[in-house]
N, C-alpha and C positions, 0 to 999 in steps of 0.2 A: 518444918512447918507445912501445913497440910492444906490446899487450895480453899478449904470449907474453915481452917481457922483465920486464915488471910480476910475472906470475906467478913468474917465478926466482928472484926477489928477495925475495918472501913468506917470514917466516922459523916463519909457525905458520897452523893452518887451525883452524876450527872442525870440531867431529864430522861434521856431514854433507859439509863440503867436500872433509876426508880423505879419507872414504868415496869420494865422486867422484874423488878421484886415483888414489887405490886401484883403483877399477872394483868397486867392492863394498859392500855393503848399509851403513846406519850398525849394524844387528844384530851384521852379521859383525865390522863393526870394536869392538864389544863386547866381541864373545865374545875376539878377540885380545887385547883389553884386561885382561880378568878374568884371562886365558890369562899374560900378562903377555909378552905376543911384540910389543909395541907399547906403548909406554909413551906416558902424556900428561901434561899438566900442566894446576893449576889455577889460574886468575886470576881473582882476583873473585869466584867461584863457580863461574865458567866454564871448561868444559874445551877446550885447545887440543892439537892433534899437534903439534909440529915442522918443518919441511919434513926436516931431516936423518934425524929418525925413520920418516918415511914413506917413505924413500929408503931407510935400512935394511930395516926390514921386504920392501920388492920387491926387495932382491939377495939377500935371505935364503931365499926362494922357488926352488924348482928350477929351472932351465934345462928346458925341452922334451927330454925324453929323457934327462935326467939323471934323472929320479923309477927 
């Protein structure tokens, strides 16, 4: 199994790892948060994204030229 299908497979990130999928600050993924345009969940105390959340959230994002 190959490091890029492990990653597919992931079905939750912690905050900063989101952030890294995203290409975006753990801040910004905050403010989305508060924003409520990214929803997370909590386990344990712990907050995790999704993978399908985070997949939402960047199709939900304009297309280049679409703005």
């Amino acid at each position: 199994m190959t490091a890029r299908s492990v990653a597919a497979t992931r079905i939750r990130y912690t905050k900063a790892e989101a952030a890294q999928q995203l290409s975006i600050s753990a801040r910004s993924l905050d403010r989305l948060r508060e924003q409520g345009r990214i929803i997370a969940r909590v386990d344990g105390g712990r907050v995790y994204f999704d993978h399908s959340e985070l997949v939402s959230y960047a199709k939900s994002c304009p297309a280049e030229g679409d703005e």
